[in-house]
Residue frames as qw, qx, qy, qz and C-alpha x, y, z in Angstrom:
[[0.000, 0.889, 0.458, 0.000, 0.00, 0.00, 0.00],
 [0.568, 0.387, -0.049, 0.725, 1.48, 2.93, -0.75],
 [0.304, -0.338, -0.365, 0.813, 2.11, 5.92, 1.69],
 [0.116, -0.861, -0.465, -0.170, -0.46, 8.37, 2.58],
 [0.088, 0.198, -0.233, 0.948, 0.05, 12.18, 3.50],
 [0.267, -0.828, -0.493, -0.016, -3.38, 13.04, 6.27],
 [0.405, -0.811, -0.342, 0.245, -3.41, 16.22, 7.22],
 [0.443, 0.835, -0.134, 0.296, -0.49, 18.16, 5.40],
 [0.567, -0.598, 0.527, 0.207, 2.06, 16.05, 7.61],
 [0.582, 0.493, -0.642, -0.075, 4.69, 14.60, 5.61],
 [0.890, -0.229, 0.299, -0.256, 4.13, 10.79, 7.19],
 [0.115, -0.475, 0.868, -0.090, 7.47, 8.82, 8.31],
 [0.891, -0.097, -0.272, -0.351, 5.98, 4.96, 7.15],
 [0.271, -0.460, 0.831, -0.158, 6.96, 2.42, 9.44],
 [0.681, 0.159, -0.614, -0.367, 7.02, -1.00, 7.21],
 [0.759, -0.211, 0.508, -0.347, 5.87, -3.65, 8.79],
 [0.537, 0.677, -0.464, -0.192, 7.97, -5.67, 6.19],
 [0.914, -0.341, 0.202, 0.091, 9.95, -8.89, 6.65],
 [0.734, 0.592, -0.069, 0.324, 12.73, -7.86, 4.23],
 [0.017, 0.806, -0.337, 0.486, 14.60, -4.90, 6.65],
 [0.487, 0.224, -0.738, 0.411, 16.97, -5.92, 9.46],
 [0.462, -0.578, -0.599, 0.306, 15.21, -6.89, 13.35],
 [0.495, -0.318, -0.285, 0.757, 17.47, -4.52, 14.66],
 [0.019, 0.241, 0.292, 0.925, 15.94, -1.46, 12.22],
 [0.344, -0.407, -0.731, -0.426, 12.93, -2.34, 12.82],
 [0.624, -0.375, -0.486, 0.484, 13.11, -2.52, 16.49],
 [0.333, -0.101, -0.046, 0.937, 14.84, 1.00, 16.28],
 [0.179, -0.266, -0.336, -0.886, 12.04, 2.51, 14.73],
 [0.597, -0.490, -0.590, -0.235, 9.51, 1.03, 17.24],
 [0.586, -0.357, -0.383, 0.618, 11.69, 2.38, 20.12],
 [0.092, 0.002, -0.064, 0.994, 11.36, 6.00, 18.91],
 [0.396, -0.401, -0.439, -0.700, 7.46, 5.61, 18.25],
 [0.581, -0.521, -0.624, 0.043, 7.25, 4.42, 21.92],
 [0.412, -0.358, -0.183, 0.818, 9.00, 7.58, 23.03],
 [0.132, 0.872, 0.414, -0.224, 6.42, 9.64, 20.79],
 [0.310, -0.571, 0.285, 0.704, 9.35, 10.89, 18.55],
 [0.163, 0.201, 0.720, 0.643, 7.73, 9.51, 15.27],
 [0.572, 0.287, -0.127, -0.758, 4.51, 10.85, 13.45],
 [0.559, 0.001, 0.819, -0.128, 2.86, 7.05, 12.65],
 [0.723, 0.395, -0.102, -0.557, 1.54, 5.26, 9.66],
 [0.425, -0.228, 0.873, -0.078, 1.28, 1.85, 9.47],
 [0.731, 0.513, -0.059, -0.445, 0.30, 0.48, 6.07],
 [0.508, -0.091, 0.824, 0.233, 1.18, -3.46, 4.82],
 [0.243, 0.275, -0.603, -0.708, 1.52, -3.41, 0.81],
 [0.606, 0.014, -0.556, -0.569, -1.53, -5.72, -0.44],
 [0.393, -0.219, -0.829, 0.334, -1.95, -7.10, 2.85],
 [0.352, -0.777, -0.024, -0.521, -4.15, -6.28, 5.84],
 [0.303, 0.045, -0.782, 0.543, -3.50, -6.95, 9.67],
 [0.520, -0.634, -0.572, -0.024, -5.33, -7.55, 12.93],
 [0.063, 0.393, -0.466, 0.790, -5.61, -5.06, 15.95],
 [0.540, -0.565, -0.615, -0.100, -7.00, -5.75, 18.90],
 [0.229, 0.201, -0.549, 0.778, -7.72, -3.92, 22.62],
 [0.195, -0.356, -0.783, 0.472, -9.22, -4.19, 25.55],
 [0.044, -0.857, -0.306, 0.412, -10.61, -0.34, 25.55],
 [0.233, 0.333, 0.234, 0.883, -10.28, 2.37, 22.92],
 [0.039, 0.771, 0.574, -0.273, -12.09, 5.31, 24.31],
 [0.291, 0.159, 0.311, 0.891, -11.79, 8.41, 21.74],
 [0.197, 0.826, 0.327, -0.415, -13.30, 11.96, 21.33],
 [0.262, 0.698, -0.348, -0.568, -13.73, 14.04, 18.35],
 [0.628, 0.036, 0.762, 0.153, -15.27, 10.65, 16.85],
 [0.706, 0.448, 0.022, -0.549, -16.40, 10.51, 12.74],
 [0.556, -0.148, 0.814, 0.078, -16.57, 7.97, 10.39],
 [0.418, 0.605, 0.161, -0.658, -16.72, 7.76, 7.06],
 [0.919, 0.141, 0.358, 0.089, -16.66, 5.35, 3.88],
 [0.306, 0.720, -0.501, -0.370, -13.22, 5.99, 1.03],
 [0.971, 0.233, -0.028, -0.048, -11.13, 3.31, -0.93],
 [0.445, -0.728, 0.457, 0.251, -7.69, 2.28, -0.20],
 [0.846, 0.518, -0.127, 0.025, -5.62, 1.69, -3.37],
 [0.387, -0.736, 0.531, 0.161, -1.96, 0.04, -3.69],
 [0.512, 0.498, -0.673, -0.192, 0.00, -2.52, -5.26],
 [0.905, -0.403, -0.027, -0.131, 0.45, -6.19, -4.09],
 [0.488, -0.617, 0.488, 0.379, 3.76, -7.77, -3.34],
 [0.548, 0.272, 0.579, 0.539, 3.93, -9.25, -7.36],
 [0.144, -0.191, 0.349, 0.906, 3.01, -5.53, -8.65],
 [0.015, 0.473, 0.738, 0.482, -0.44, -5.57, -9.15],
 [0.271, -0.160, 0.081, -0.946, -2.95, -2.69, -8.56],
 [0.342, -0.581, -0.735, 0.076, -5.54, -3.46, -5.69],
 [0.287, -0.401, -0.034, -0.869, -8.46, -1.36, -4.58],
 [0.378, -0.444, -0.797, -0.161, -10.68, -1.78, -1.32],
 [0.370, -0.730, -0.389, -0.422, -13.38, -0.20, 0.43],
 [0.284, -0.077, -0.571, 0.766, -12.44, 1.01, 4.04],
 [0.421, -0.847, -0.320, -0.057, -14.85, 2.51, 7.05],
 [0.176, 0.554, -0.334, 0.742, -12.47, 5.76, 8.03],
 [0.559, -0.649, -0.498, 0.134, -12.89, 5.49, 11.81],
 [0.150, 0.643, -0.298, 0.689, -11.06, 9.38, 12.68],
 [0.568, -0.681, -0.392, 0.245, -10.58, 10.17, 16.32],
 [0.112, 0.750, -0.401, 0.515, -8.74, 13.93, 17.24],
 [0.327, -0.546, 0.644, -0.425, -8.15, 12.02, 20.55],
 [0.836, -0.051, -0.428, -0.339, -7.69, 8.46, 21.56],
 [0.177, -0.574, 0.778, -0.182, -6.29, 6.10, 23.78],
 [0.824, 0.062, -0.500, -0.261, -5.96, 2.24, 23.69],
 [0.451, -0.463, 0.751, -0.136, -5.38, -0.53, 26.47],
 [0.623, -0.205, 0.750, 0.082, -4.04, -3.20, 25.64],
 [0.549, 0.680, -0.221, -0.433, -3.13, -3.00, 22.12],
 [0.687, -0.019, 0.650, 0.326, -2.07, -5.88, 19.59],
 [0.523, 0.721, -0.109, -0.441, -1.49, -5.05, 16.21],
 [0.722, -0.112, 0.666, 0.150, -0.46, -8.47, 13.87],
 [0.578, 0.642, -0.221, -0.452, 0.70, -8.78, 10.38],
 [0.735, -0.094, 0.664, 0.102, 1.41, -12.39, 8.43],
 [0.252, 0.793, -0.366, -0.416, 3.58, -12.44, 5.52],
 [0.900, 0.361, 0.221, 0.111, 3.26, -15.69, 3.43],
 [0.873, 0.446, 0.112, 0.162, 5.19, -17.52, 1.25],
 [0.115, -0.894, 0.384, 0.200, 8.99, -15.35, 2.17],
 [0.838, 0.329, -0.427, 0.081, 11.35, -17.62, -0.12],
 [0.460, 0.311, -0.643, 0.528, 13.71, -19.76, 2.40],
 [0.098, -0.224, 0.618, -0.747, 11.91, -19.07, 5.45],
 [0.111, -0.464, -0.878, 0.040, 7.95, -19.58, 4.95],
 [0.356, -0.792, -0.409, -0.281, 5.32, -18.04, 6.59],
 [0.336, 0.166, -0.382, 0.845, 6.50, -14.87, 8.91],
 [0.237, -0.769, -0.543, -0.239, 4.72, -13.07, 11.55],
 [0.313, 0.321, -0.219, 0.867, 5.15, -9.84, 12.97],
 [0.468, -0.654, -0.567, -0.174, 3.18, -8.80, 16.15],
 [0.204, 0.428, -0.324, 0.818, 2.98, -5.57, 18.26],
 [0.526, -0.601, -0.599, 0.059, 1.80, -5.17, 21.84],
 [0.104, 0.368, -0.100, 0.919, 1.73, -1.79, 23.45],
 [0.437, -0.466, -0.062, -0.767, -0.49, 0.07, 26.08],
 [0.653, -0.465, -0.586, 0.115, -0.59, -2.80, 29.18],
 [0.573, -0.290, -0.461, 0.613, 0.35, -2.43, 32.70],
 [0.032, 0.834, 0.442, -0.329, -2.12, 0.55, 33.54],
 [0.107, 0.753, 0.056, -0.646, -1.01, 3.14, 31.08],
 [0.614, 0.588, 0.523, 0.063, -2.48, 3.22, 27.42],
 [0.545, 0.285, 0.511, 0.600, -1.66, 3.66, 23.85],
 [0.044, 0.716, 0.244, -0.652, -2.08, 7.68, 23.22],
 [0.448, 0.090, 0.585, 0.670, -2.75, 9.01, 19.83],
 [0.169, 0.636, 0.286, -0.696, -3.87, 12.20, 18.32],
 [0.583, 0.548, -0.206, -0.564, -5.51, 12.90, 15.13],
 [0.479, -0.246, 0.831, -0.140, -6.27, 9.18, 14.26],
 [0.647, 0.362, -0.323, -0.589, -7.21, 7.53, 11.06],
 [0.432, -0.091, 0.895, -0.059, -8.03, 3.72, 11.01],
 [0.550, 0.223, -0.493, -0.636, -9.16, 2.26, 7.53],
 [0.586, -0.079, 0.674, -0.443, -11.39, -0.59, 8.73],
 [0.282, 0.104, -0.871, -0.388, -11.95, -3.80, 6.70],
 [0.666, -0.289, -0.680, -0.103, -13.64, -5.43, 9.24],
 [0.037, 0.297, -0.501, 0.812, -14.90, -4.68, 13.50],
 [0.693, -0.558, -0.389, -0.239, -16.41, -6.19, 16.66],
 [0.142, 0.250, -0.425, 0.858, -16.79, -4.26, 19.25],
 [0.270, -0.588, -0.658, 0.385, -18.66, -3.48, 22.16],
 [0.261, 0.202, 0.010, 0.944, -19.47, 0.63, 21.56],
 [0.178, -0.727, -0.483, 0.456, -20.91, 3.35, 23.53],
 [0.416, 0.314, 0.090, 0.849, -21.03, 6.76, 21.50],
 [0.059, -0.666, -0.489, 0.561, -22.35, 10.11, 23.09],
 [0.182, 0.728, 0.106, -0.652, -23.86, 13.03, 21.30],
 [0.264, 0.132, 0.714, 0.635, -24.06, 11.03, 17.51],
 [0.368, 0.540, -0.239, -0.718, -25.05, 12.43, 14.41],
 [0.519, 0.000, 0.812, 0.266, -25.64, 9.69, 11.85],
 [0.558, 0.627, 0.536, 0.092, -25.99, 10.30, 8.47],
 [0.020, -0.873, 0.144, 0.465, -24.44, 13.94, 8.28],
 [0.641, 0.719, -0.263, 0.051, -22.10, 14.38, 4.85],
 [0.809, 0.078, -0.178, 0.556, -18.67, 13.26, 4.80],
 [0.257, 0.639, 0.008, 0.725, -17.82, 16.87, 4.25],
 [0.400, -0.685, -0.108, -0.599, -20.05, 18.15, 7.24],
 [0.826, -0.325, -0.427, 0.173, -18.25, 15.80, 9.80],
 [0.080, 0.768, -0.312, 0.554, -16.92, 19.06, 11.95],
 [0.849, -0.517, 0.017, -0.106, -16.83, 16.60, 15.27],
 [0.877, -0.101, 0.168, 0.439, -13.81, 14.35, 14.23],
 [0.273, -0.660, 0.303, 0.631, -10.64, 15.81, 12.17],
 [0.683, 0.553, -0.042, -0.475, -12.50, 15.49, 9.01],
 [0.858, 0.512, 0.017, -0.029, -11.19, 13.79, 5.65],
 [0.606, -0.629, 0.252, 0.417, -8.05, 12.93, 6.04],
 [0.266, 0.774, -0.455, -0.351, -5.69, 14.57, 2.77],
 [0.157, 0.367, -0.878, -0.263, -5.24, 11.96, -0.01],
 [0.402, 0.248, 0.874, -0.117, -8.27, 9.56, 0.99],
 [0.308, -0.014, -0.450, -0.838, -10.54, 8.88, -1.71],
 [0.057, 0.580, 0.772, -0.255, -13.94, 9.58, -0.53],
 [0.027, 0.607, 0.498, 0.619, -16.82, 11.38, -1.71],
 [0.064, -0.203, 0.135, -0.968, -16.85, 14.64, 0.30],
 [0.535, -0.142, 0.042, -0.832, -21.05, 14.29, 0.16],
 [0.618, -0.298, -0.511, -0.518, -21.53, 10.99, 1.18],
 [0.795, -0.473, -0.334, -0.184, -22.91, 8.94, 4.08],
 [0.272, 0.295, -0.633, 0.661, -20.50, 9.84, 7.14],
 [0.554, -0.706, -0.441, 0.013, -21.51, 9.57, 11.25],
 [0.332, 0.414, -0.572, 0.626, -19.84, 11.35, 14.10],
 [0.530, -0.727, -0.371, -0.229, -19.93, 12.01, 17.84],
 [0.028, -0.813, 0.451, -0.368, -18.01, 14.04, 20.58],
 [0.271, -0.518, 0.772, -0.248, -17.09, 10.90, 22.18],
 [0.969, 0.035, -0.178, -0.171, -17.23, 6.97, 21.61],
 [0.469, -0.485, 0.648, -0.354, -16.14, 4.02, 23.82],
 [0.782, 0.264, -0.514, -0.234, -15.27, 0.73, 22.06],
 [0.525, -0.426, 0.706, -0.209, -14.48, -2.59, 24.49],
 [0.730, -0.059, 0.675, 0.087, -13.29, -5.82, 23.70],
 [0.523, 0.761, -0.198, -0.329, -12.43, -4.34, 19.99],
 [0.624, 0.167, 0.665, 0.375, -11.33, -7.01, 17.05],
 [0.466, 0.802, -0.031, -0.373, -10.72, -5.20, 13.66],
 [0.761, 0.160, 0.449, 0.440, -9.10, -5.69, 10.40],
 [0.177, 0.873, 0.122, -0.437, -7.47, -3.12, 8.71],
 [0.692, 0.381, 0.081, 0.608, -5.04, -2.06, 5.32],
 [0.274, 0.648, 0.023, 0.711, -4.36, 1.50, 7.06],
 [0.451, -0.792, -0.397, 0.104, -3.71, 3.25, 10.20],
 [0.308, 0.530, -0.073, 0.786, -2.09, 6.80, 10.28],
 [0.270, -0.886, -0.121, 0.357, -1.81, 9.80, 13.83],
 [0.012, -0.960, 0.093, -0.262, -0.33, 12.80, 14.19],
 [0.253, -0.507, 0.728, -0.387, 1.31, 11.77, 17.40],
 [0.854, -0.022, -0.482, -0.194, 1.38, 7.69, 18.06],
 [0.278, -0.619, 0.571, -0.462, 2.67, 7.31, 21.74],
 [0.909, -0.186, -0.367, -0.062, 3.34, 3.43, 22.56],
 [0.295, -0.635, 0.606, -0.378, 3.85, 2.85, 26.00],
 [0.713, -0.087, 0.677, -0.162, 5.45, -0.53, 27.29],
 [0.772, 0.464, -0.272, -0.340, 5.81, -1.25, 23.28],
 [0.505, -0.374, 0.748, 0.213, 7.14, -5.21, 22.97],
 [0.794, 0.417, -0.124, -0.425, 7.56, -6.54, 19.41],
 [0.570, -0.211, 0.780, 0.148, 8.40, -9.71, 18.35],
 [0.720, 0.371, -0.381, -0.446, 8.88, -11.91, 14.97],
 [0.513, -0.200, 0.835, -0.009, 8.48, -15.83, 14.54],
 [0.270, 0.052, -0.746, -0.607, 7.69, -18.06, 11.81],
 [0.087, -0.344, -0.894, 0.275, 4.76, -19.36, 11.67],
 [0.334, -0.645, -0.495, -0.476, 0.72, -18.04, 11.72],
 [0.423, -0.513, -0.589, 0.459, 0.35, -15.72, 14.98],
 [0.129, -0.678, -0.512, -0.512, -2.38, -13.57, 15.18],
 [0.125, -0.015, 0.700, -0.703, -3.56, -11.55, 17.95],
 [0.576, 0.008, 0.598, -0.557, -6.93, -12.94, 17.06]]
């Protein structure tokens, strides 16, 4: 998938690749847990799993665009995404998983992040999450539903470079409260991406966080 600009940042991608060296990798996950990076997390023709105990975000909207890229052989793929925005968020207990088939000489690779335990949560400001797929437990307060894309003045609107239609079908609300959250996604971009307690790990092998 190819890098996204939200918001008229210029957005530092952190591949989630199996090709670069542990030790890079590692490096770059050590400054985003010290809040030094800008975030965007985005797996070329692939999605991944996140999961967490508690997201609880204000300055919610939500709204429908298409996420285009390339796979890993060079082909142009297109799919649908639910924008989930948040100008504020936090997560406990975050997982975020990505499985990379078929790596010549090794197999099947998995890469799997875990952030936000041991009482103090994932922090993240101006949030974009391109949703494939989500089950959740949610609580929102003061929703709109239906309102234009355009008209979504709750959240941190359209994020620069999604394609979505300005005028259609968008929700928001000044505050929403997601438990026991499962999602699938091809995109997830902040401002600020603040992982506390971040521990990653790679093994071969299928391992999900769900």
């Amino acid at each position: 998938m190819e890098s996204q600009v939200r918001g008229g940042t210029r957005w530092k991608r952190f591949a989630v690749v199996m090709v670069p060296s542990v030790a890079a990798t590692a490096a770059i996950g050590v400054a985003l847990a010290q809040g030094a990076l800008a975030a965007s997390f985005s797996v070329s023709g692939q999605s991944f799993k996140v999961t967490a105990d508690k997201l609880v975000g204000t300055g919610f909207s939500q709204y429908g665009a298409i996420d285009s890229g390339y796979t890993l052989d060079g082909k142009k793929t297109a799919h649908p995404v639910a924008v989930s925005a948040f100008k504020n968020a936090t997560l406990t207990n975050m997982c975020q998983s990505v499985v990379t088939p078929n790596i010549p000489l090794i197999g099947t690779v998995s890469l799997q992040l875990k952030a936000g335990g041991g009482g103090t949560p994932v922090e993240a400001e101006n949030l974009y999450v391109d949703i494939e797929e989500l089950e959740a437990n949610a609580t929102f307060e003061n929703i709109d539903i239906g309102v234009a894309a355009k008209d979504a003045s709750k959240g941190p609107g359209i994020a620069k470079g999604d394609t979505a239609n300005p005028f259609g079908f968008a929700q928001q609300a000044e505050r929403a409260t997601l438990t026991d959250v499962k999602q699938t996604a091809w995109a997830t971009t902040a401002g600020t991406f603040k992982l506390s307690g971040l521990k990653m790990s790679l093994s071969t092998g299928t391992k999900e966080c769900y």
